[in-house]
C-alpha positions in Angstrom: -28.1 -9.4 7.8 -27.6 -12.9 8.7 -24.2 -13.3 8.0 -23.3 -10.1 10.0 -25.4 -11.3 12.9 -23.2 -14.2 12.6 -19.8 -12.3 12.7 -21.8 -10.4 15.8 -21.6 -13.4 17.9 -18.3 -15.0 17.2 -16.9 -11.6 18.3 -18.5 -11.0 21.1 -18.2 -14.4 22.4 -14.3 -13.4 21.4 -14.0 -10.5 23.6 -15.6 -12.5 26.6 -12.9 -15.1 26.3 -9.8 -14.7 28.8 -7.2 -15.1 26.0 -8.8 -12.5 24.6 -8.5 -10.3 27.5 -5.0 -11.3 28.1 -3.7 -10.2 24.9 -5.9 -6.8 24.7 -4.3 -5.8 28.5 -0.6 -7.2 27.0 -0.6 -4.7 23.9 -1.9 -1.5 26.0 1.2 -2.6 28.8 3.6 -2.7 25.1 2.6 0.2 24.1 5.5 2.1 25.2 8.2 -0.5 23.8 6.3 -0.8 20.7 7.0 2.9 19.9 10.1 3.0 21.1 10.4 -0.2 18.4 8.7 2.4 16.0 11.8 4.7 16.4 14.8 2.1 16.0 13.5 0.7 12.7 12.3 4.1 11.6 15.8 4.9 11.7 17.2 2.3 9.4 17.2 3.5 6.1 14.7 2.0 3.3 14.0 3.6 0.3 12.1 1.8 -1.9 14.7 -0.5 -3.8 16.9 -0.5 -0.9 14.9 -2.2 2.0 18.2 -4.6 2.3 19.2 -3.7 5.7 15.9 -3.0 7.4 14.8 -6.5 6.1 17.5 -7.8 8.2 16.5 -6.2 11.3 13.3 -7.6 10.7 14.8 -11.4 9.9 15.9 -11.5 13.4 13.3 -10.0 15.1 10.9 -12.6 13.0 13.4 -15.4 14.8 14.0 -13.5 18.1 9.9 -14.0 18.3 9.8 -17.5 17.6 8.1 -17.6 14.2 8.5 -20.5 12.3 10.2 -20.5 8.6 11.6 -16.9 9.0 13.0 -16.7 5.4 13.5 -13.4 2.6 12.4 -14.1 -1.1 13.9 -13.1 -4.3 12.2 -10.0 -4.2 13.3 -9.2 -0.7 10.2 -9.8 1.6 10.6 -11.0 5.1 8.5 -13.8 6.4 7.7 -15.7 9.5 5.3 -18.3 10.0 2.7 -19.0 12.9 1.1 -22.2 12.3 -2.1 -23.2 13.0 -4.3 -26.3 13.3 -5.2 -26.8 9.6 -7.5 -23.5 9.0 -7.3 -20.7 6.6 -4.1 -19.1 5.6 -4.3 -15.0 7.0 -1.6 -12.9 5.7 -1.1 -9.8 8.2 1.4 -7.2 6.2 3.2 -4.0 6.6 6.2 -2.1 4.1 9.2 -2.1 4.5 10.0 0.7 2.3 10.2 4.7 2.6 9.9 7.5 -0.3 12.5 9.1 1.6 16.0 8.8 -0.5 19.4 7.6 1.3 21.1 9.9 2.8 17.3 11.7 4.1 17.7 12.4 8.0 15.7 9.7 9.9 16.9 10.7 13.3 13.2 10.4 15.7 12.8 14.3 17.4 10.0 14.2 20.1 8.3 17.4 20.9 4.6 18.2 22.0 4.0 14.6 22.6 4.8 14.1 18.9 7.7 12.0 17.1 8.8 13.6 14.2 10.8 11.9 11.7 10.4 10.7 7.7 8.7 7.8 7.7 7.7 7.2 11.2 4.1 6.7 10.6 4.0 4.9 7.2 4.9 2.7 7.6 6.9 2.6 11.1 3.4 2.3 12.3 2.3 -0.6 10.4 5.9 -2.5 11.1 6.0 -1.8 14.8 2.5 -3.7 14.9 3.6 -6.8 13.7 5.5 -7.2 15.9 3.9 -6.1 19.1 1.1 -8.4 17.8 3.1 -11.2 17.3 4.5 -10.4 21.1 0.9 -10.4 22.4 0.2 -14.4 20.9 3.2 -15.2 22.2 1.9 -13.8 26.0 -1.6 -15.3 25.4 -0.2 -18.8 24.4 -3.2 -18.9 21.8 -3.6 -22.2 19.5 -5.5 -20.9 16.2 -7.1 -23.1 13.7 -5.8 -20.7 11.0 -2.4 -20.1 10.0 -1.1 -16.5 10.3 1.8 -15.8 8.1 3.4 -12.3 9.2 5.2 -10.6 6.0 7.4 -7.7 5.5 6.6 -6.7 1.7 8.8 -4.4 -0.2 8.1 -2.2 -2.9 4.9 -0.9 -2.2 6.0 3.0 -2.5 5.9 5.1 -5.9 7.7 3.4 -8.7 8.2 0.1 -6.1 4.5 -0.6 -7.8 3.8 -2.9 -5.3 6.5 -5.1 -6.2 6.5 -7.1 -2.8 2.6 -7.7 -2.7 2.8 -8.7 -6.1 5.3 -11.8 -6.0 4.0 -12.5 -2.5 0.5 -13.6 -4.2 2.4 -15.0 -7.6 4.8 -17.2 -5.6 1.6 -18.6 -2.8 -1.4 -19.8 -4.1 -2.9 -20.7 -0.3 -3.8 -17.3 0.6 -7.3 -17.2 2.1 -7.5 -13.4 3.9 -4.8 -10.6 3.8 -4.7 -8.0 6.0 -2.0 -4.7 5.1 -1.6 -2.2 8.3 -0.9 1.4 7.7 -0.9 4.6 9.3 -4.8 5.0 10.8 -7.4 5.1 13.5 -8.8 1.7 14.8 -12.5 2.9 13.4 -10.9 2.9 10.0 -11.4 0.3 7.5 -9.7 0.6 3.6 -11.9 -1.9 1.5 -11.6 -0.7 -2.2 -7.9 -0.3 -4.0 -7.2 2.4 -6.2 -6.0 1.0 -10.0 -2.7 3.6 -11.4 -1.0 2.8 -14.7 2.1 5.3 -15.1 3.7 6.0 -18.0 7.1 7.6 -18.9 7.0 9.6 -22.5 9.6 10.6 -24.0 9.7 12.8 -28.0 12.9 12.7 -29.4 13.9 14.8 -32.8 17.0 16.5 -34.2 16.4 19.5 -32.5 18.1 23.0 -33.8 18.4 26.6 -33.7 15.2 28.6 -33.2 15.8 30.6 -35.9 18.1 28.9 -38.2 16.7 25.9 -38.2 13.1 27.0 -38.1 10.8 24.4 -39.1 12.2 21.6 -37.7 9.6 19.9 -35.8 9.9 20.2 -31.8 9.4 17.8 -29.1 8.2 20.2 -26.4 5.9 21.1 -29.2 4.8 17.6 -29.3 4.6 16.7 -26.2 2.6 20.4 -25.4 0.2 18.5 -27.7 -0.3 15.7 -25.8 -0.7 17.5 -23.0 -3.1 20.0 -24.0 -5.3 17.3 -25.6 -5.2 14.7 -22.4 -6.1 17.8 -20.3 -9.3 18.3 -22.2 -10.6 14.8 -21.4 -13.9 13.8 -19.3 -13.7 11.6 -16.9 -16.6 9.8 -14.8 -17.0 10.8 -11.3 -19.0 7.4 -10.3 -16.5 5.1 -10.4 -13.7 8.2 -9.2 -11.4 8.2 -12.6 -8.6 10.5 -12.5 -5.3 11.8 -14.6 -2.5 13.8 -14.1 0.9 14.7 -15.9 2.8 15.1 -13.1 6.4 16.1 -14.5 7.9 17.5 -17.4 11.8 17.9 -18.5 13.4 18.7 -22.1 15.1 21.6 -23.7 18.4 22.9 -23.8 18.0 26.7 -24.0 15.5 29.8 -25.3 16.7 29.8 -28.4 17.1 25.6 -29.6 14.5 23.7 -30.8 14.2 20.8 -28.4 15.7 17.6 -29.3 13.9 16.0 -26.5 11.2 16.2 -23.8 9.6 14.0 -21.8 6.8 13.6 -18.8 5.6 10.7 -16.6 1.7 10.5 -16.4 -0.3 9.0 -13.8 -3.6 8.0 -14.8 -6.3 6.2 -12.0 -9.2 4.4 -11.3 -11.3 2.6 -8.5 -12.7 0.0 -11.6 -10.1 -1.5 -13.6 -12.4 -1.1 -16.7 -12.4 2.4 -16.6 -8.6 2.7 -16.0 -7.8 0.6 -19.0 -10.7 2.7 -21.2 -8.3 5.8 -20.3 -5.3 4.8 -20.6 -6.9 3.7 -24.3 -7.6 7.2 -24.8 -4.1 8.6 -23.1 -1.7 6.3 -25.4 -3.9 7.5 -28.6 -3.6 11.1 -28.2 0.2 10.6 -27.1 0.8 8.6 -30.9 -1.3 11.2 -32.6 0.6 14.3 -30.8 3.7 13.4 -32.6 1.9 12.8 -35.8 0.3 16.1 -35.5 3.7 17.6 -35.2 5.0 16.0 -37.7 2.2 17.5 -39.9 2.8 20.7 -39.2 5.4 21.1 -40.5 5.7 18.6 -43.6 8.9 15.9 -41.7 8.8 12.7 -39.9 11.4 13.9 -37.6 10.0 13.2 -34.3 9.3 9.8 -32.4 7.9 9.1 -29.3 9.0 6.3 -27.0 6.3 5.1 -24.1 7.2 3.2 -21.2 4.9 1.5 -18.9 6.4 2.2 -15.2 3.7 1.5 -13.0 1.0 -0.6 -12.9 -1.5 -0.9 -9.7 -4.4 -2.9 -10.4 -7.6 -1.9 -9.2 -9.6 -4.1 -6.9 -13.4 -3.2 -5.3 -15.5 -6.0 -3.0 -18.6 -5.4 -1.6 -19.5 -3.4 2.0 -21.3 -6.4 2.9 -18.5 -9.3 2.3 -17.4 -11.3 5.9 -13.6 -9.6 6.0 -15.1 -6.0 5.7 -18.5 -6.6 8.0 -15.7 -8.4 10.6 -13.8 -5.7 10.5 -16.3 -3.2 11.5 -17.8 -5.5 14.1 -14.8 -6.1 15.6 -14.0 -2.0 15.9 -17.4 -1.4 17.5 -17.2 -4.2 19.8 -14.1 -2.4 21.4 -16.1 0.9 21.7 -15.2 3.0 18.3 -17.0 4.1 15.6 -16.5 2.4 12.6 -15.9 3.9 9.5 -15.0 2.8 5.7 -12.6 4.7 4.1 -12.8 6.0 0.4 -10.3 4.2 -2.2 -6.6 4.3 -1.9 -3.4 2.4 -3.2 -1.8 0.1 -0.7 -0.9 -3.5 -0.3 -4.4 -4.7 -0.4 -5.1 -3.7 -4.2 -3.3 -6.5 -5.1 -5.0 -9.2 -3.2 -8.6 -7.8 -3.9 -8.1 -7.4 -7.4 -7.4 -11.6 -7.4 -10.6 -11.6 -5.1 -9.5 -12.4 -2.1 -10.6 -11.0 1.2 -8.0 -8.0 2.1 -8.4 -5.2 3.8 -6.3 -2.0 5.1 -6.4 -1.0 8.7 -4.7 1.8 11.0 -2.3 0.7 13.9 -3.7 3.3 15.8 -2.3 6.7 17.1 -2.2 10.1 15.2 0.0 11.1 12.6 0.7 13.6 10.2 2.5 14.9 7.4 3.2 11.7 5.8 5.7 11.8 2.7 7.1 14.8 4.3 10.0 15.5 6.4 7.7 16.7 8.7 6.1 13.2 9.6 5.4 12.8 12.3 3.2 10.1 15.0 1.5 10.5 18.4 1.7 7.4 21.0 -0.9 8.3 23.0 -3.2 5.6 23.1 -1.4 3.8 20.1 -2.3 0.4 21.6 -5.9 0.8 20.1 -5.0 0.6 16.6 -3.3 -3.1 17.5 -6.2 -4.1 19.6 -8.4 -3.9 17.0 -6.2 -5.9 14.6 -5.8 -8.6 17.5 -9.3 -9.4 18.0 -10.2 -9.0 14.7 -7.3 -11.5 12.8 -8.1 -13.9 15.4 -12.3 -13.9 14.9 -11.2 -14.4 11.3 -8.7 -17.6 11.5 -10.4 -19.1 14.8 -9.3 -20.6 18.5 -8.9 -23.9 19.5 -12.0 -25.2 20.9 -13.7 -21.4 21.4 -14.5 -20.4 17.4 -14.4 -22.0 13.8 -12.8 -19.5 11.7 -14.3 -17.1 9.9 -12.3 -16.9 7.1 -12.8 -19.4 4.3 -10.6 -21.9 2.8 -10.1 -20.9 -1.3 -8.0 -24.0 -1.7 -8.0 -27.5 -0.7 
């Protein structure tokens, strides 16, 4: 209770503050070129694995704003530097990267006060805020004690497996706070990260006629197994443990005993204990399906191959902790009603799973249909979404003779 009456004051002390007021009035005005923003990078192609080009775009825009150290890593995110006095180090974050394959039609189509196009709200969204809130420092002149490093990860789609986040935090050590904006409502606030391991499997054998060759051990057969015994698992509820085989391929015709088969399987927790206790379970059955096959029919004639293709780690931190409590001061200060969302798998699982302060928050407006090519995002009022972030990065790395940060150095 103390702490958040703490947080209460620096805020609100915050809002009162001209610079404040300045850049709050700056992102409503940009609210209009922000979108518009939204649309031109929306329109660059960047499936996951191929976020090359609308890197670049974001490379000069980084410079264009006067960020400091604008470089690209080995692994393709963009950065761009906003130094401060000696503070913390805040990371603010969106992705660069779509599920939408090349060749997907990105073209922006407005109708009923809606832009529809793949990918315009996750994460057009997030990237149009950094830079509108990088626009609105540069109006306010603001000196922070905390540095704010802006970053524009890749990877954080599907199979990308958070690729970006994950050599963002193996190649910088300094990282005090991380912030990841996504598709959302300024009230929101995403504080726990959902844990995935995926796994490709794949049962080979010589496969043969039906008939002929009856007897021959079957990888369908195996892998129906598997399947059959991994849907008969429990699961705890409390913490939310899930599973799921979500493809399956193999067989040649009606009348051939498969040679091969295969499935991907996506198993997922909010406490990385549990996840690792199923995945246990899931790569035992998986062995033992093949062995039961096997079995069956007197022959070691079919082998299973398992590879690991995705691997989110799952991260929780407590309602209470100074990043989440300033978030939700900071939303109710600007007149919404702040809410904590249930687990999910962004950006953020990374950085909470290393406990350090992250969270995931909305950049404002609504949107729909996300994953779809019926995405879609409505401006109106956008600029709330951003507000929200403003006021609430700044509380957390300070101002020049108004606050001390909030944020704490990790390292010295």
């Amino acid at each position: 209770m103390t702490e958040r009456m703490g947080i209460q004051q620096v805020f609100k002390l915050l809002i009162g503050e001209d610079v404040i007021k300045i850049g709050l009035d700056f992102l409503k005005e940009d609210n209009e070129r922000t979108v518009e923003e939204q649309i031109l990078l929306t329109e660059i192609e960047a499936p996951t694995f191929q976020e090359r080009v609308r890197g670049e775009f974001f490379q000069k825009r980084f410079e264009e704003l006067g960020l400091q150290n604008v470089r690209v890593d080995e692994h393709g995110n963009v950065y761009g530097d906003r130094p401060g006095s000696g503070g913390p180090k805040l990371v603010v974050s969106a992705h660069l990267d779509t599920v939408f394959p090349a060749g997907t039609d990105l073209k922006a189509k407005k109708r009923d006060g809606k832009i529809y196009a793949p990918g315009i709200a996750d994460d057009g969204r997030g990237l149009a805020s950094l830079l509108t809130l990088i626009r609105a420092l540069n109006e306010t002149g603001v000196k922070t004690v905390g540095d704010i490093v802006f970053v524009a990860t890749v990877g954080e789609e599907g199979l990308g497996d958070l690729k970006g986040v994950k050599g963002l935090f193996k190649n910088h050590k300094d990282i005090d706070g991380f912030i990841s904006i996504e598709p959302g409502t300024p009230n929101e606030v995403t504080y726990l990260g959902t844990g995935s391991r995926r796994y490709r499997v794949t049962y080979t054998g010589p496969g043969g006629h039906s008939f002929g060759d009856f007897g021959l051990p079957s990888a369908i057969h195996a892998l129906g197994r598997a399947i059959g015994k991994i849907s008969n698992l429990q699961v705890p509820d409390h913490p939310k443990t899930t599973f799921n085989v979500g493809t399956i391929t193999g067989g040649t015709s009606v009348n051939t005993i498969a040679a091969s088969a295969s499935t991907v399987i996506d198993l997922r927790s909010i406490a990385q204990d549990e996840l690792l206790s199923l995945e246990k379970e899931v790569l035992e059955i998986i062995q033992q399906a093949a062995n039961d096959e096997n079995s069956r029919w007197g022959k070691e004639e079919i082998r299973v191959e398992i590879e690991l293709v995705g691997d989110r780690p799952a991260g929780s931190q407590s309602q209470d902790s100074l990043i989440v409590q300033s978030a939700l001061v900071a939303a109710d200060l600007l007149g919404f009603d702040p809410v904590l969302n249930g687990a999910s798998s962004t950006d953020s699982n990374v950085p909470i799973s290393l406990g350090i302060p992250a969270v995931t928050l909305g950049g404002g407006g609504g949107y729909g249909g996300c994953h779809t090519l019926e995405e879609y995002f409505e401006p109106k009022e956008a600029y709330h979404g951003v507000q929200k972030i403003f006021l609430f990065m700044l509380g957390l790395v300070g101002i020049e003779e108004i606050t001390k940060p909030l944020l704490e150095k990790r390292t010295k």
